[in-house]
C-alpha positions as CSV (number, residue, x, y, z in Angstrom):
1,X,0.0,0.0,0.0
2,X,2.9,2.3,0.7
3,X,4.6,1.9,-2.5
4,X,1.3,2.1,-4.4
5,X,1.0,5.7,-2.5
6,X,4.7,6.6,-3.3
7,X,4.2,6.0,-7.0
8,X,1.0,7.7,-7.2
9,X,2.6,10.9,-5.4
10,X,5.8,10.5,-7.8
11,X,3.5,10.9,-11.1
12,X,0.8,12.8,-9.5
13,X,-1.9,10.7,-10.7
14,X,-3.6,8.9,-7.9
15,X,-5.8,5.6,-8.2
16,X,-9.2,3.8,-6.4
17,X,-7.2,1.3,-3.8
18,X,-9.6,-1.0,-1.9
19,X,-7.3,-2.6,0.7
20,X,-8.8,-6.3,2.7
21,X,-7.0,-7.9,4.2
22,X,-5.9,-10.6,2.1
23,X,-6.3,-8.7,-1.3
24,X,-5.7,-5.1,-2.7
25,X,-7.9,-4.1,-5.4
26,X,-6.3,-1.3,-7.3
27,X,-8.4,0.9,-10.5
28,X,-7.4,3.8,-12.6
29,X,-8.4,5.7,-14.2
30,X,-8.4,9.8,-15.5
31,X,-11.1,12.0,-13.7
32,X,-10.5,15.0,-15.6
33,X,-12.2,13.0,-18.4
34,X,-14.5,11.4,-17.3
35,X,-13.1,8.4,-15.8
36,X,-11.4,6.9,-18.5
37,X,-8.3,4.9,-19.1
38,X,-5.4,7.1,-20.2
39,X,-1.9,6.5,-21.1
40,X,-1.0,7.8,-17.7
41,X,-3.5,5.1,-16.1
42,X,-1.4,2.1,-18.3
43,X,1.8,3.8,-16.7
44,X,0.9,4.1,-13.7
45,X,-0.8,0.4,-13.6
46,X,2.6,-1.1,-15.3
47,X,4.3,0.6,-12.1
48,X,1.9,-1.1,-9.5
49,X,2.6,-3.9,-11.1
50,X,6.2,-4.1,-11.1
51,X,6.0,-3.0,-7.6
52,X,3.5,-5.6,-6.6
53,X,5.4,-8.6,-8.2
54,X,8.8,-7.4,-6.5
55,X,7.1,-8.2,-3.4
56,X,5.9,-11.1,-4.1
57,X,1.9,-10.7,-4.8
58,X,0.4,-12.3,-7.3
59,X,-2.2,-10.5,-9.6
60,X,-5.6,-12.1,-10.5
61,X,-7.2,-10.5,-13.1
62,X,-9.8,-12.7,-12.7
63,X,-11.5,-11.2,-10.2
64,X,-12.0,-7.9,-11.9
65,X,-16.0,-7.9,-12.2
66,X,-17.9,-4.7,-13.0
67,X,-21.7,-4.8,-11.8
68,X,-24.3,-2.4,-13.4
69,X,-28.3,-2.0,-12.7
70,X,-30.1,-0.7,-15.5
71,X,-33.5,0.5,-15.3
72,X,-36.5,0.6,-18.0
73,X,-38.6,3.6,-17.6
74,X,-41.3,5.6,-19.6
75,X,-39.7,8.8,-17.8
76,X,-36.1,7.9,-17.2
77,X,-35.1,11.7,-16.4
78,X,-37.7,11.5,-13.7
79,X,-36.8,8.3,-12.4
80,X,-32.6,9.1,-12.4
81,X,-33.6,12.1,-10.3
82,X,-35.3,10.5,-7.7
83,X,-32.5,8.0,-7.7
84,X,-29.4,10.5,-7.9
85,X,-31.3,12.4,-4.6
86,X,-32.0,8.8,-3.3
87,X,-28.3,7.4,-3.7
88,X,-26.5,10.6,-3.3
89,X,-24.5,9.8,-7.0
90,X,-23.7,12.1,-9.5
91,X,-24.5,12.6,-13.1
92,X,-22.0,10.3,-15.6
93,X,-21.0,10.9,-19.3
94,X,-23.7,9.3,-20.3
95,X,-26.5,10.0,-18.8
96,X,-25.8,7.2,-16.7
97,X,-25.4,7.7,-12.5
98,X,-22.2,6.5,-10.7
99,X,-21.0,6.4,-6.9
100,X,-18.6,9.3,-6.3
101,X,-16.9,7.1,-4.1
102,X,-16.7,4.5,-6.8
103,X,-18.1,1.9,-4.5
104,X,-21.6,0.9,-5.3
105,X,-22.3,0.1,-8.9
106,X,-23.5,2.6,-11.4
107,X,-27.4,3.0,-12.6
108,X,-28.2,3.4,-16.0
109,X,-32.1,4.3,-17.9
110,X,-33.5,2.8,-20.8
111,X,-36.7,4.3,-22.0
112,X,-39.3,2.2,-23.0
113,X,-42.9,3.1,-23.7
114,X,-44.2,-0.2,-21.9
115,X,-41.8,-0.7,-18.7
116,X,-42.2,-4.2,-16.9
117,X,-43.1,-4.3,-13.5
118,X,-39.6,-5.6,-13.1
119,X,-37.8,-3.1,-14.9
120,X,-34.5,-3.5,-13.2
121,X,-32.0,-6.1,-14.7
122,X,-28.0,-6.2,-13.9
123,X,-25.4,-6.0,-16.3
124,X,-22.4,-7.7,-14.8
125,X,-19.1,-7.3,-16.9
126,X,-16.1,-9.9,-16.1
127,X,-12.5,-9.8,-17.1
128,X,-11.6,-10.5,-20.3
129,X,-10.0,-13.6,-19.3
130,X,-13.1,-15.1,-17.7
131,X,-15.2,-14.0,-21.2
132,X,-15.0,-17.5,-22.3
133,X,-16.5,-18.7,-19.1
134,X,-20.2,-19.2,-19.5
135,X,-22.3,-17.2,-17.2
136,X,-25.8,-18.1,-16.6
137,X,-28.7,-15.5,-16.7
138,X,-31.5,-16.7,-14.3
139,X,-34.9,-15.4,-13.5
140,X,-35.3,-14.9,-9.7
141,X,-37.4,-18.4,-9.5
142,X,-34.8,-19.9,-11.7
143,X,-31.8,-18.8,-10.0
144,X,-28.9,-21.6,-8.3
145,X,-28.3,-21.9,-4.9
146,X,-25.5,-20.1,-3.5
147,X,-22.3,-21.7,-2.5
């Protein structure tokens, strides 16, 4: 954690670190647009890296999983405000709303002239090397027991 916060000072570019106490989840991105990767993101990222395998941790991209709920509205201005007050997150790029802390997942609207009455679904994106995993999609009677 140290050297993570030494490199970040060095470069002046600073990432999301979510320390536990058995892993340390590290993301970065650019806030000045948006919060998108930049070259200075890959730099920084190669750095961590390096520093991270010189001490002997082992990366698992792996577990890099992105969870989104999207919401099917007639109104979906009226339905992200009540939500953005509700949740206390701001307005993304795209219309979409994300946690300022970047700790709870990000909402996004879809309007639809004919909403179901269970018009929330989530959108959960893994890491490109779990893609060729199959994920199943269940309905809520559907769904498998948890381990």
């Amino acid at each position: 954690m140290a050297a993570i916060g030494q490199a970040a000072e060095s470069v002046d570019h600073h990432p999301d670190v979510d320390w536990r106490y058995d892993h340390v989840f590290v993301r970065s991105t650019t806030h000045q647009v948006g919060d998108e990767v930049t070259e200075r993101d890959i730099r920084l990222a190669t750095r961590i890296s390096a520093l991270a395998a010189g001490a002997g941790a082992v990366a698992e991209p792996t577990l890099v999983r992105t969870v989104e709920i999207g919401m099917d509205s007639a109104d979906p201005d009226a339905l992200r405000s009540t939500w953005q007050t509700a949740l206390g997150y701001r307005l993304g790029r795209s219309g979409d709303l994300v946690d300022p802390w970047g700790r709870g997942p990000a909402l996004w609207f879809q309007c639809t002239e004919t909403p179901a009455t269970s018009r929330l679904h989530l959108d959960v994106h893994v890491a490109q090397e779990r893609q060729g995993n199959r994920l199943c999609v269940c309905t809520p009677h559907e769904a498998p027991p948890l381990p």
